[in-house]
mmJSON file of the N, C-alpha and C atoms, coordinates in Angstrom:
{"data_MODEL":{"atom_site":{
"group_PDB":["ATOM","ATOM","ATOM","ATOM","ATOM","ATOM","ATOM","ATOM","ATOM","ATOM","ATOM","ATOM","ATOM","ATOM","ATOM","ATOM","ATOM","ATOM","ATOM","ATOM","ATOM","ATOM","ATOM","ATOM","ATOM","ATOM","ATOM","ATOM","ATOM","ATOM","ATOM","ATOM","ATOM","ATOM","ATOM","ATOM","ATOM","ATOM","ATOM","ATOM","ATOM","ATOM","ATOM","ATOM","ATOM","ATOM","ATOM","ATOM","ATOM","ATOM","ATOM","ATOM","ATOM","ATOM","ATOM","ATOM","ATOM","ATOM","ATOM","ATOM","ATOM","ATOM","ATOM","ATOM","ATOM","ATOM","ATOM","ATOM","ATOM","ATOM","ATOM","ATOM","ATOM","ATOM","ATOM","ATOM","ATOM","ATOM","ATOM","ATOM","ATOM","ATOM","ATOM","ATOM","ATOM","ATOM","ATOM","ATOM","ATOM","ATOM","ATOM","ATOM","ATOM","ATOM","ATOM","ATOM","ATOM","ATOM","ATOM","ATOM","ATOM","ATOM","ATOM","ATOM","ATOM","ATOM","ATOM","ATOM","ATOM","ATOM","ATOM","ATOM","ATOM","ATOM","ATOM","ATOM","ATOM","ATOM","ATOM","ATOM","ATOM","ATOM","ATOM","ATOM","ATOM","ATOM","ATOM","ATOM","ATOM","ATOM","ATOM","ATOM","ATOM","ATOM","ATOM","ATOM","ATOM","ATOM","ATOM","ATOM","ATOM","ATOM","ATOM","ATOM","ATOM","ATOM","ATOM","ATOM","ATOM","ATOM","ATOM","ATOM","ATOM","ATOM","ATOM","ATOM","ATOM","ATOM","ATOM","ATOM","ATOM","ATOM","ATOM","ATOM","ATOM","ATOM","ATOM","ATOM","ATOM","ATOM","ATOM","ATOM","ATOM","ATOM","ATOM","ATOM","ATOM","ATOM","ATOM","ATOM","ATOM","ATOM","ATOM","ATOM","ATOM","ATOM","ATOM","ATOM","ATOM","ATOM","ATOM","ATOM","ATOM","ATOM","ATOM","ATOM","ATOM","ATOM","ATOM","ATOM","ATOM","ATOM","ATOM","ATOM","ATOM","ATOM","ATOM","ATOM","ATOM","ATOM","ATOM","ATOM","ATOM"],
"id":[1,2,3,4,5,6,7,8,9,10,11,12,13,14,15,16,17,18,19,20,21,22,23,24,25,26,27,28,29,30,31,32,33,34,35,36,37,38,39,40,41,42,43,44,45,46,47,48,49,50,51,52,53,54,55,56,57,58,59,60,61,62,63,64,65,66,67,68,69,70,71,72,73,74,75,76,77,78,79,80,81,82,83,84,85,86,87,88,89,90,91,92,93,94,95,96,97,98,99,100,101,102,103,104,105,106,107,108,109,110,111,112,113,114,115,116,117,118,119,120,121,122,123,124,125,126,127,128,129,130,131,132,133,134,135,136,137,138,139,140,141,142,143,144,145,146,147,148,149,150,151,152,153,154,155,156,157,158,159,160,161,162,163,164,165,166,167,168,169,170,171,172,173,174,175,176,177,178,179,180,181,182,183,184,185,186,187,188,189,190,191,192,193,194,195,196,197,198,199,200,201,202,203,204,205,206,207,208,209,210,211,212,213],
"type_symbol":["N","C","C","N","C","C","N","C","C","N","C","C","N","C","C","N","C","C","N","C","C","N","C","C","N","C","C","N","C","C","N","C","C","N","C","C","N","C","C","N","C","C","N","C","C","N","C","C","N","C","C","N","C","C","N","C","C","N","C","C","N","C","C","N","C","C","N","C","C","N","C","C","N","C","C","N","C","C","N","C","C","N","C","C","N","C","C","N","C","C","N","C","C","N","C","C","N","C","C","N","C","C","N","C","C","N","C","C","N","C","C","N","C","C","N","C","C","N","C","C","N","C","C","N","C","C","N","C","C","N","C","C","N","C","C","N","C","C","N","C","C","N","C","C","N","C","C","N","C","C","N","C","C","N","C","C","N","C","C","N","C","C","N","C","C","N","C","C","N","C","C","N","C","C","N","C","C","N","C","C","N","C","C","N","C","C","N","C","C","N","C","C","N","C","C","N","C","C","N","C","C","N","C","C","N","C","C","N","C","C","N","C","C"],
"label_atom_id":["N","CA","C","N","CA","C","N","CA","C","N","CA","C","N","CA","C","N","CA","C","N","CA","C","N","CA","C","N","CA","C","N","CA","C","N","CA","C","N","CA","C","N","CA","C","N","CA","C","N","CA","C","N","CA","C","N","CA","C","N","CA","C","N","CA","C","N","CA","C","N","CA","C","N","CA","C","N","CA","C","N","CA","C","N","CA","C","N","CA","C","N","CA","C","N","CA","C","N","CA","C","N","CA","C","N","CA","C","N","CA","C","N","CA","C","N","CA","C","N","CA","C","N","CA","C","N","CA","C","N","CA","C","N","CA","C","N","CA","C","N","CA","C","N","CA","C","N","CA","C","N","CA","C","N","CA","C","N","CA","C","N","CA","C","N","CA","C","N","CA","C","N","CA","C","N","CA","C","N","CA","C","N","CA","C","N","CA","C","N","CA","C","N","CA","C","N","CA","C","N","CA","C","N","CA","C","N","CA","C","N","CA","C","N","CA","C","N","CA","C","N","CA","C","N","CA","C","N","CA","C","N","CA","C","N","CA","C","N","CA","C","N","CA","C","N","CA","C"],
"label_alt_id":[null,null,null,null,null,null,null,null,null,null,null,null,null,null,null,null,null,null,null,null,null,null,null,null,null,null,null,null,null,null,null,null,null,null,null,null,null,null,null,null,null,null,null,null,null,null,null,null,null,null,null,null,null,null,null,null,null,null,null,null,null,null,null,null,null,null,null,null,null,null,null,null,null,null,null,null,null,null,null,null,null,null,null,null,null,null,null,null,null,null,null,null,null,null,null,null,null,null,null,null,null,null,null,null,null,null,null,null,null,null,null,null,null,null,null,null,null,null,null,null,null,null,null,null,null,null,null,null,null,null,null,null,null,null,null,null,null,null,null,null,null,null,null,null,null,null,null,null,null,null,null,null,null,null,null,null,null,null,null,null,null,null,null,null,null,null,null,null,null,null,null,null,null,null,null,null,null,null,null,null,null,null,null,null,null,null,null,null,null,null,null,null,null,null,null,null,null,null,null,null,null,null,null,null,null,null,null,null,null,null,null,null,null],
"label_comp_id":["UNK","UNK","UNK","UNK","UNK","UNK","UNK","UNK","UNK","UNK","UNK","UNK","UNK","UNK","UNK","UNK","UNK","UNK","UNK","UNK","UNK","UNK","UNK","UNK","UNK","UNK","UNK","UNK","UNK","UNK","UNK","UNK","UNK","UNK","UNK","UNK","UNK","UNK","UNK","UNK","UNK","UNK","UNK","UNK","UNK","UNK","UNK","UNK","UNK","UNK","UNK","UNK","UNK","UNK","UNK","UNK","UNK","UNK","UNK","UNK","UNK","UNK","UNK","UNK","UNK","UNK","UNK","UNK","UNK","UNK","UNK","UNK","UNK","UNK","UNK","UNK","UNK","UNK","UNK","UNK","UNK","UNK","UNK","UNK","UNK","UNK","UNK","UNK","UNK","UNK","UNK","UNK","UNK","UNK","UNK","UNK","UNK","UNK","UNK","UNK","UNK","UNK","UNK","UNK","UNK","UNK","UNK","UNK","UNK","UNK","UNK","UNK","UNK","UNK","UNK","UNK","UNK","UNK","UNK","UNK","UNK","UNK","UNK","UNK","UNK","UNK","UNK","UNK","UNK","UNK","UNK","UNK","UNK","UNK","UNK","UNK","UNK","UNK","UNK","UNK","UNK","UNK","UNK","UNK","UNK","UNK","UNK","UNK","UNK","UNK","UNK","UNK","UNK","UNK","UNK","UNK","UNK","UNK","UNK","UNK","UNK","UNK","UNK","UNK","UNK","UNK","UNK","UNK","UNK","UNK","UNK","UNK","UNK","UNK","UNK","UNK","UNK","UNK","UNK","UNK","UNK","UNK","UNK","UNK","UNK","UNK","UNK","UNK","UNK","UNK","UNK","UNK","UNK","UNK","UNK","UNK","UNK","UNK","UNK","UNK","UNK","UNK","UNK","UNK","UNK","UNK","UNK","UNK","UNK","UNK","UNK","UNK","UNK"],
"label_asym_id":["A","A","A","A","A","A","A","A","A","A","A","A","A","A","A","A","A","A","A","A","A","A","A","A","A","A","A","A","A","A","A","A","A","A","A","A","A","A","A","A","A","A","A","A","A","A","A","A","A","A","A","A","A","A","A","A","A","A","A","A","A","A","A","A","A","A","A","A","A","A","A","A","A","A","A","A","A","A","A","A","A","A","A","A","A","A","A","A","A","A","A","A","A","A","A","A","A","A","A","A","A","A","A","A","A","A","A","A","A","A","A","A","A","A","A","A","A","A","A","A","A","A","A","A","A","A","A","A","A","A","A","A","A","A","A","A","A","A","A","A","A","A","A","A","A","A","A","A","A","A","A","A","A","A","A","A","A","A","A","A","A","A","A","A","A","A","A","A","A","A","A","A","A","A","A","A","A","A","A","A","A","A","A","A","A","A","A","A","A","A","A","A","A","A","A","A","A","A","A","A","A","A","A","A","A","A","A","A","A","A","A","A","A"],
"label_entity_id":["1","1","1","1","1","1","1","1","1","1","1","1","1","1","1","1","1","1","1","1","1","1","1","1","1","1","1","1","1","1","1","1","1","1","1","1","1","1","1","1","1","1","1","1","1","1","1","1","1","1","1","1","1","1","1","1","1","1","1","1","1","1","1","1","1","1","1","1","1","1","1","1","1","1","1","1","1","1","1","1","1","1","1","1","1","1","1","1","1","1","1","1","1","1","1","1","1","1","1","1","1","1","1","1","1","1","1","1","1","1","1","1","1","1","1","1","1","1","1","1","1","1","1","1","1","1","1","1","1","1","1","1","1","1","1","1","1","1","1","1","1","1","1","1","1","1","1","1","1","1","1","1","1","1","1","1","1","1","1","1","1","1","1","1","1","1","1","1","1","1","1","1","1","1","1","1","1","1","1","1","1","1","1","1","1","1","1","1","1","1","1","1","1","1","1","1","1","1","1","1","1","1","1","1","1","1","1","1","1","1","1","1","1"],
"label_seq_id":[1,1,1,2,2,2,3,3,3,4,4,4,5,5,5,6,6,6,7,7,7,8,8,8,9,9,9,10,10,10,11,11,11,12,12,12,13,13,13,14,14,14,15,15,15,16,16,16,17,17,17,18,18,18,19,19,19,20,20,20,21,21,21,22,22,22,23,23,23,24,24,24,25,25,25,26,26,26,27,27,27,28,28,28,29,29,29,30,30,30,31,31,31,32,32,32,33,33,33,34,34,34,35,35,35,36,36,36,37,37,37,38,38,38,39,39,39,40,40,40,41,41,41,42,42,42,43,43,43,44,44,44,45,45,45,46,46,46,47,47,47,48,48,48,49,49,49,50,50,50,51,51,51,52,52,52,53,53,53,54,54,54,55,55,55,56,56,56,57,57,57,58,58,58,59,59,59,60,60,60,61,61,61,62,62,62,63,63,63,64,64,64,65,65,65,66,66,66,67,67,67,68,68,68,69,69,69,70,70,70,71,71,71],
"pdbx_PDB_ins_code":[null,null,null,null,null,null,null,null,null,null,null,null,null,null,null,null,null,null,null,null,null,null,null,null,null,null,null,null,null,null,null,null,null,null,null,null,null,null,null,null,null,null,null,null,null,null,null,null,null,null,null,null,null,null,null,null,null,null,null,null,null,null,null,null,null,null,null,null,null,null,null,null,null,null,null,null,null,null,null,null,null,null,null,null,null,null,null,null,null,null,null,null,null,null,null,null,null,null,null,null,null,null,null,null,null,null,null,null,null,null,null,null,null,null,null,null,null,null,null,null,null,null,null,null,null,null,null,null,null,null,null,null,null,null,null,null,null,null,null,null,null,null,null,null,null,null,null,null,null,null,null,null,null,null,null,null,null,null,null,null,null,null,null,null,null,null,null,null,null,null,null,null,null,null,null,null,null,null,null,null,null,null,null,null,null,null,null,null,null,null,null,null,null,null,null,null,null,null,null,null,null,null,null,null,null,null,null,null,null,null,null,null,null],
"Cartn_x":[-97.315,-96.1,-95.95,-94.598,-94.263,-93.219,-92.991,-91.853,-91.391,-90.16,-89.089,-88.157,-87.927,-86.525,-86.139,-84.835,-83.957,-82.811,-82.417,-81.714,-80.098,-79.423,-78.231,-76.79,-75.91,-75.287,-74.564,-74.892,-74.322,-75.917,-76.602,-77.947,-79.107,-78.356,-79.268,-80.255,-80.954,-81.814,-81.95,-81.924,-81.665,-83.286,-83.712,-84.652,-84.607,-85.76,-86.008,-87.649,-88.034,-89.358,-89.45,-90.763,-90.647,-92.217,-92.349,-93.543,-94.043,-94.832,-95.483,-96.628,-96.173,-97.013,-97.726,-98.522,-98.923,-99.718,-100.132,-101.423,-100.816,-101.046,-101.236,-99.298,-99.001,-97.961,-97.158,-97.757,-97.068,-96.902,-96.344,-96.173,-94.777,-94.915,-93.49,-92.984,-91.98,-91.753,-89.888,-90.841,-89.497,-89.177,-87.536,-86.906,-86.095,-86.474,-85.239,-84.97,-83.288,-82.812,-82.086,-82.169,-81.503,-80.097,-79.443,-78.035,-77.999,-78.526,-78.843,-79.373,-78.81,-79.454,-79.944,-80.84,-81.72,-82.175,-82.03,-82.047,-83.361,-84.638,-85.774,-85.933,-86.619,-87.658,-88.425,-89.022,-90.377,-89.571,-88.645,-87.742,-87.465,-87.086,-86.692,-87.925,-88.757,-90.338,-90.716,-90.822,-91.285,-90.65,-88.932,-87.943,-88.314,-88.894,-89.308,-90.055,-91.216,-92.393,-92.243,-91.56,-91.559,-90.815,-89.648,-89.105,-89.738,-90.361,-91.595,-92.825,-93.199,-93.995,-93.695,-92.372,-91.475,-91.464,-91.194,-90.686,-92.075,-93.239,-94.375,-95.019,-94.698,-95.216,-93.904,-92.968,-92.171,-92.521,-92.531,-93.299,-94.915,-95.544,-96.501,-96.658,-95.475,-95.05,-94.287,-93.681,-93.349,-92.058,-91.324,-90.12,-89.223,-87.848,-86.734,-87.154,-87.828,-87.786,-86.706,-86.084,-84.949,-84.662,-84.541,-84.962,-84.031,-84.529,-83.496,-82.511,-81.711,-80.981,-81.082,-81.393,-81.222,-80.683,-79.737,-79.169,-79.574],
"Cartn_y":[39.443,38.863,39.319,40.144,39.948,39.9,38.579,38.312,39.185,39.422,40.098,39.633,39.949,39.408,40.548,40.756,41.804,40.909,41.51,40.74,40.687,39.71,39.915,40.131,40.836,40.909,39.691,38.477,37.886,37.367,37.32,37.551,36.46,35.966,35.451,35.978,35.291,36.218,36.188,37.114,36.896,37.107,36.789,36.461,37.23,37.873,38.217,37.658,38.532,38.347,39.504,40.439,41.243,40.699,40.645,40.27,41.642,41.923,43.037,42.399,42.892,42.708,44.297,44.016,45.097,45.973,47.301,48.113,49.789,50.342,51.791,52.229,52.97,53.396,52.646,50.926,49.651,48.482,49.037,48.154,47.91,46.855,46.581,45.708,45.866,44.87,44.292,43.194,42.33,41.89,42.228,41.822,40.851,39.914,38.717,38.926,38.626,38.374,37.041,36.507,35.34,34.851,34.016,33.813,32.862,32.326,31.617,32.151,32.103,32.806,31.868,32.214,31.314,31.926,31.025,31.351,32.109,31.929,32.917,33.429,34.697,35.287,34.639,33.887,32.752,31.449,31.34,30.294,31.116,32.014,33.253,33.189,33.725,33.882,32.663,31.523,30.504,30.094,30.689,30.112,31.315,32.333,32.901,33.324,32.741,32.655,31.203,30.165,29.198,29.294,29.66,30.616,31.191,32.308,33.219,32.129,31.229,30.367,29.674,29.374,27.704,29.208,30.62,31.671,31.467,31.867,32.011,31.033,29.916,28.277,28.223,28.687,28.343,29.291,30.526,31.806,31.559,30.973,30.364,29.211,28.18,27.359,27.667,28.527,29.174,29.098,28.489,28.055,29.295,29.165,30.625,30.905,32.188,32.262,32.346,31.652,31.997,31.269,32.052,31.246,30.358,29.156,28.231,28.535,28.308,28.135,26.729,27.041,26.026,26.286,25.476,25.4,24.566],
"Cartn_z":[-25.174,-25.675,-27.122,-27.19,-28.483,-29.511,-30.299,-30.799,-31.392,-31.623,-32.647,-33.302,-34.629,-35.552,-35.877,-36.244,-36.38,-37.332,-38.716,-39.767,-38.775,-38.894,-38.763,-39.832,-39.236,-40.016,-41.371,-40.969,-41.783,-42.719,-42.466,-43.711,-42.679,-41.825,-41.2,-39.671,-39.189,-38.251,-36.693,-36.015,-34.374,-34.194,-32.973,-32.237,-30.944,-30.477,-29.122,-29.059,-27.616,-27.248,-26.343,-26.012,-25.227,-24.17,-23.18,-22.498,-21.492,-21.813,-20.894,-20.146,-18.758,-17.124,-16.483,-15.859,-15.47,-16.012,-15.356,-16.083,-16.082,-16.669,-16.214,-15.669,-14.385,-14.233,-13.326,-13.416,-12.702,-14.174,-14.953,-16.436,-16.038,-16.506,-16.745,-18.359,-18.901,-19.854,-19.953,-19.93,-19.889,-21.304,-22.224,-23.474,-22.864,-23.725,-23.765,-25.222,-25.319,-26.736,-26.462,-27.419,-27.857,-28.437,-28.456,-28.692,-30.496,-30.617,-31.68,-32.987,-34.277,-35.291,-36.248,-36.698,-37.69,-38.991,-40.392,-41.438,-41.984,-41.621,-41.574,-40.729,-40.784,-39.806,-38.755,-39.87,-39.492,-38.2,-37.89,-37.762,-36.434,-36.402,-35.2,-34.24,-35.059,-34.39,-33.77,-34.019,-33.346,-32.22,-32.319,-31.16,-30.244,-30.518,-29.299,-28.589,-29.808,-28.832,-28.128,-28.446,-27.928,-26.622,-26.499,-25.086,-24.248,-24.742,-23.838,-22.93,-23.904,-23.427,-22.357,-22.788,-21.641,-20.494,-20.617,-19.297,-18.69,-18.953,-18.649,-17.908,-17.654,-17.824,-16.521,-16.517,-15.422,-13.834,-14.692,-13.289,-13.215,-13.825,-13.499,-12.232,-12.347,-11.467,-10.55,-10.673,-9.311,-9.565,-10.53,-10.149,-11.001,-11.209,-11.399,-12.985,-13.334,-14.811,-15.551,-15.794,-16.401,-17.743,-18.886,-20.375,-20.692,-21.561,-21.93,-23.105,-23.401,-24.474,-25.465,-26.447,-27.546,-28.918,-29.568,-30.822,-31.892],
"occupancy":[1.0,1.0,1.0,1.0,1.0,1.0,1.0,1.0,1.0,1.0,1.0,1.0,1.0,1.0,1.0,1.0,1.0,1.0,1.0,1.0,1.0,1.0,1.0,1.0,1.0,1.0,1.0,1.0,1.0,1.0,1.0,1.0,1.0,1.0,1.0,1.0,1.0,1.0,1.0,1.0,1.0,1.0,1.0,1.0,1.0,1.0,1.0,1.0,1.0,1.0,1.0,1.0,1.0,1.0,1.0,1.0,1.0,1.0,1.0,1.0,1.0,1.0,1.0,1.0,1.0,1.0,1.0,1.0,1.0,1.0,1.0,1.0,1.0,1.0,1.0,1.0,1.0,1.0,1.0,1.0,1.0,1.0,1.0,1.0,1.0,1.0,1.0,1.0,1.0,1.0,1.0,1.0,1.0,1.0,1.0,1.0,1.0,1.0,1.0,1.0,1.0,1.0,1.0,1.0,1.0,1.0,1.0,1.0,1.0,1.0,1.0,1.0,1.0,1.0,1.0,1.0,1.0,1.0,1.0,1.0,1.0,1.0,1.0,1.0,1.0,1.0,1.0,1.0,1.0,1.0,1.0,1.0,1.0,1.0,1.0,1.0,1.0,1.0,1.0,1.0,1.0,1.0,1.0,1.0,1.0,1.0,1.0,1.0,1.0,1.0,1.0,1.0,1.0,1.0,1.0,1.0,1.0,1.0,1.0,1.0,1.0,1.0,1.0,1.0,1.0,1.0,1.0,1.0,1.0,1.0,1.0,1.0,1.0,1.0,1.0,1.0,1.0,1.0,1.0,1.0,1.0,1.0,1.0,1.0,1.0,1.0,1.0,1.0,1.0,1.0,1.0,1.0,1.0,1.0,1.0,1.0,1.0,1.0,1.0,1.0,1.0,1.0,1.0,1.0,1.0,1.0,1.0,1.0,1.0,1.0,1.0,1.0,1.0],
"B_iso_or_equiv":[0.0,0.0,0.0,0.0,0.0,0.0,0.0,0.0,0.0,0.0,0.0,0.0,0.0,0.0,0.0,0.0,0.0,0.0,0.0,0.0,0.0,0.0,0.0,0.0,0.0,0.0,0.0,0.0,0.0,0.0,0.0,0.0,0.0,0.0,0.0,0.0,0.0,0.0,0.0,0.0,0.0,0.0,0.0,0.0,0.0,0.0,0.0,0.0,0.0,0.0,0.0,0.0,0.0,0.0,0.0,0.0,0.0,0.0,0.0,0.0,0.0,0.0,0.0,0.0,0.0,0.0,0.0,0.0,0.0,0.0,0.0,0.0,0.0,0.0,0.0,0.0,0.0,0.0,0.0,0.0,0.0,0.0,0.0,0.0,0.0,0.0,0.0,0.0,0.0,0.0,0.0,0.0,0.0,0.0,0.0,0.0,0.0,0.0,0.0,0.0,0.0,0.0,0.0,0.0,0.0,0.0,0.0,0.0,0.0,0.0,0.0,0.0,0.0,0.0,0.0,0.0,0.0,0.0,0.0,0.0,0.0,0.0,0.0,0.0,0.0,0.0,0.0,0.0,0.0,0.0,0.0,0.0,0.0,0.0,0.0,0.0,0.0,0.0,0.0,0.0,0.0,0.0,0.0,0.0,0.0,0.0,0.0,0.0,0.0,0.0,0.0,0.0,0.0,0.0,0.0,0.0,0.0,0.0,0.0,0.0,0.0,0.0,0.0,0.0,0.0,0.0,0.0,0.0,0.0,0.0,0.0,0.0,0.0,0.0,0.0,0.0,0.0,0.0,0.0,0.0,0.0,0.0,0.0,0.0,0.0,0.0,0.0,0.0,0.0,0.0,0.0,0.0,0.0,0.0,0.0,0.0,0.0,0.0,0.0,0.0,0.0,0.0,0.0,0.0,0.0,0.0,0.0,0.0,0.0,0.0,0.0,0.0,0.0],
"pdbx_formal_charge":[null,null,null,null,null,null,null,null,null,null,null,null,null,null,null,null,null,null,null,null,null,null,null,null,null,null,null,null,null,null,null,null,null,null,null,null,null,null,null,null,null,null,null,null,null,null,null,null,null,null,null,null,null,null,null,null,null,null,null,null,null,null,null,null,null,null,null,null,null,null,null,null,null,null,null,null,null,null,null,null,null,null,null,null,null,null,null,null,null,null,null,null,null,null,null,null,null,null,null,null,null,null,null,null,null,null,null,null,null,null,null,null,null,null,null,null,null,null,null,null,null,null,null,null,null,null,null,null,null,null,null,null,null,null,null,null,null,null,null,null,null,null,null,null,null,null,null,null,null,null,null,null,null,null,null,null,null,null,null,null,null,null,null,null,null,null,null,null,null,null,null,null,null,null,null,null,null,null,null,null,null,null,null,null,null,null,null,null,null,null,null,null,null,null,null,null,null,null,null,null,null,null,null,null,null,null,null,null,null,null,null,null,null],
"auth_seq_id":[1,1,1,2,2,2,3,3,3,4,4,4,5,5,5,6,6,6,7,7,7,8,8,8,9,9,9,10,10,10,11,11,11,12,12,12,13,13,13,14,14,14,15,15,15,16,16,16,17,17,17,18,18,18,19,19,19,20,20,20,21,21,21,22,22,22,23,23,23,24,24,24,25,25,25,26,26,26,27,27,27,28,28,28,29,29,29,30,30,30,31,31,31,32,32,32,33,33,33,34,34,34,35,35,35,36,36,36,37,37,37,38,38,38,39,39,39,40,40,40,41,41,41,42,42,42,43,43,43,44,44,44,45,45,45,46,46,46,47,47,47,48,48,48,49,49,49,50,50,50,51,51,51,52,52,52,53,53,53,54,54,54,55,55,55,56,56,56,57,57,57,58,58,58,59,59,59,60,60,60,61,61,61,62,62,62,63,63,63,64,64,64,65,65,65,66,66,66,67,67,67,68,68,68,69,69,69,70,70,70,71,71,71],
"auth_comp_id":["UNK","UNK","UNK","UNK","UNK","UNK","UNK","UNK","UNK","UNK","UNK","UNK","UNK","UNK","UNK","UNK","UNK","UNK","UNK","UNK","UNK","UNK","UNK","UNK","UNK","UNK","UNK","UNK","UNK","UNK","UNK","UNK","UNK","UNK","UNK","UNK","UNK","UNK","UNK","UNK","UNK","UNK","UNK","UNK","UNK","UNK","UNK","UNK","UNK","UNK","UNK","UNK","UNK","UNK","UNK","UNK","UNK","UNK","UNK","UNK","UNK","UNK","UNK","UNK","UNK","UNK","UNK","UNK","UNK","UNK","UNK","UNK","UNK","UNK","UNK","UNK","UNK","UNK","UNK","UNK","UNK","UNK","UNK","UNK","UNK","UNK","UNK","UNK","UNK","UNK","UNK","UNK","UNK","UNK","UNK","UNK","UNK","UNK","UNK","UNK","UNK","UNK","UNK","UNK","UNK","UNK","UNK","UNK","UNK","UNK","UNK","UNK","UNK","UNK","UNK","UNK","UNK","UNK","UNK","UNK","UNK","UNK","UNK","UNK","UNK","UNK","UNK","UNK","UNK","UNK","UNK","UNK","UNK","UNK","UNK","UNK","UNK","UNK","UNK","UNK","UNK","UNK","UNK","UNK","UNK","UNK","UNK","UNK","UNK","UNK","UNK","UNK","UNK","UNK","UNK","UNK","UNK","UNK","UNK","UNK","UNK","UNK","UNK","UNK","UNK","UNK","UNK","UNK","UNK","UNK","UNK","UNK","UNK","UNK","UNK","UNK","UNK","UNK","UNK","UNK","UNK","UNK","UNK","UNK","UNK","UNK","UNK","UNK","UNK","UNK","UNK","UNK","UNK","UNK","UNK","UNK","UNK","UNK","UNK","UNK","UNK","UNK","UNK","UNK","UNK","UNK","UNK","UNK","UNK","UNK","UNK","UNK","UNK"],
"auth_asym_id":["A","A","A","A","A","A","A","A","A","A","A","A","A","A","A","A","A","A","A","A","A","A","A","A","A","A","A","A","A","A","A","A","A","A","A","A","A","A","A","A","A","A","A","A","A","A","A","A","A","A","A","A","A","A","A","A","A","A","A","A","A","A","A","A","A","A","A","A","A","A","A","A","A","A","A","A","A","A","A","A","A","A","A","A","A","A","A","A","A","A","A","A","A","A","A","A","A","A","A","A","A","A","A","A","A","A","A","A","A","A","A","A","A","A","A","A","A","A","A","A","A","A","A","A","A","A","A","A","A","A","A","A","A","A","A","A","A","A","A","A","A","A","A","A","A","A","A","A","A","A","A","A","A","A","A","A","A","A","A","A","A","A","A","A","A","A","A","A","A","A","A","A","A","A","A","A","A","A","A","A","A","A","A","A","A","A","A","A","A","A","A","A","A","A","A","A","A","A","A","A","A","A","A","A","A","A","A","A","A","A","A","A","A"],
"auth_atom_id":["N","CA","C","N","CA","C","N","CA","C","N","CA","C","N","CA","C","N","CA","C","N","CA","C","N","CA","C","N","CA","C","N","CA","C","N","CA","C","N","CA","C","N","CA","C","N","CA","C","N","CA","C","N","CA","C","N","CA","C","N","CA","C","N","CA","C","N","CA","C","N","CA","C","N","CA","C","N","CA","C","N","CA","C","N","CA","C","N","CA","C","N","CA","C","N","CA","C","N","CA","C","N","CA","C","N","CA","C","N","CA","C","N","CA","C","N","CA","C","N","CA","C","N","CA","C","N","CA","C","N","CA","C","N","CA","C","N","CA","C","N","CA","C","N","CA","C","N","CA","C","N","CA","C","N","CA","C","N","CA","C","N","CA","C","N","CA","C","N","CA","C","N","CA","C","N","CA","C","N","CA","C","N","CA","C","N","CA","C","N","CA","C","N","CA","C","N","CA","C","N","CA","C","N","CA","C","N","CA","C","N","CA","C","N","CA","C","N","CA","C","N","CA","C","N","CA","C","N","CA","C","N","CA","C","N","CA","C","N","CA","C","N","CA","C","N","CA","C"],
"pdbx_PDB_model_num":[1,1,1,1,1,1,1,1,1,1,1,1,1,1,1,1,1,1,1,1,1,1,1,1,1,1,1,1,1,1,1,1,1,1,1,1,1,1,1,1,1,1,1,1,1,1,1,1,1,1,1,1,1,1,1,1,1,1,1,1,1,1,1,1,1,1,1,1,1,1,1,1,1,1,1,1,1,1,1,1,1,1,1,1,1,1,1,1,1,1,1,1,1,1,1,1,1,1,1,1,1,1,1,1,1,1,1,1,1,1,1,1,1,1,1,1,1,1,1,1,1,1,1,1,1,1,1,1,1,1,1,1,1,1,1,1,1,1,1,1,1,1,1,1,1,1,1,1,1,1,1,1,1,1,1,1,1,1,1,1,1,1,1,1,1,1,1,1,1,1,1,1,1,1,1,1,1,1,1,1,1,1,1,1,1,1,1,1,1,1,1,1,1,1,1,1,1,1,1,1,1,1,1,1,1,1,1,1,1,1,1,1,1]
}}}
C-alpha cells in the first residue's frame, strides 16, 4: 500500500492510494483517487491510508470493495 498527495490547484491537497497484489507477471495494482481535498499533505495521507485499510478489511470479508467517501 501506498499513499499519495499531489498539490492541488487551489493550494490545497488531493489524496490517492495505490495497493499492489500479486507477484512477478500476475501483479496487479489497484489506484484509487479521492474526491475530497485537504489542507496538508499529512491530512491527505491519513484519509488514504485510512480508505485503503476500510478497502482491504472489506475484500478480506468478502464483501464489494468499493471505497467510501468522506467529507
Amino acid at each position: 500500500m501506498s499513499p499519495l498527495t499531489r498539490p492541488a490547484e487551489c493550494g490545497r491537497h488531493r489524496a490517492a492510494v495505490s495497493i499492489r497484489s500479486g507477484a512477478g507477471s500476475m501483479t496487479h495494482d489497484r489506484v484509487m483517487r479521492f474526491v475530497p481535498l485537504f489542507d496538508t499533505p499529512d491530512q491527505a495521507t491519513c484519509f488514504a491510508v485510512d480508505q485503503a485499510l476500510a478497502w482491504l478489511e472489506r475484500r478480506a470479508a468478502g464483501s464489494n470493495p468499493t471505497p467510501t467517501h468522506q467529507e
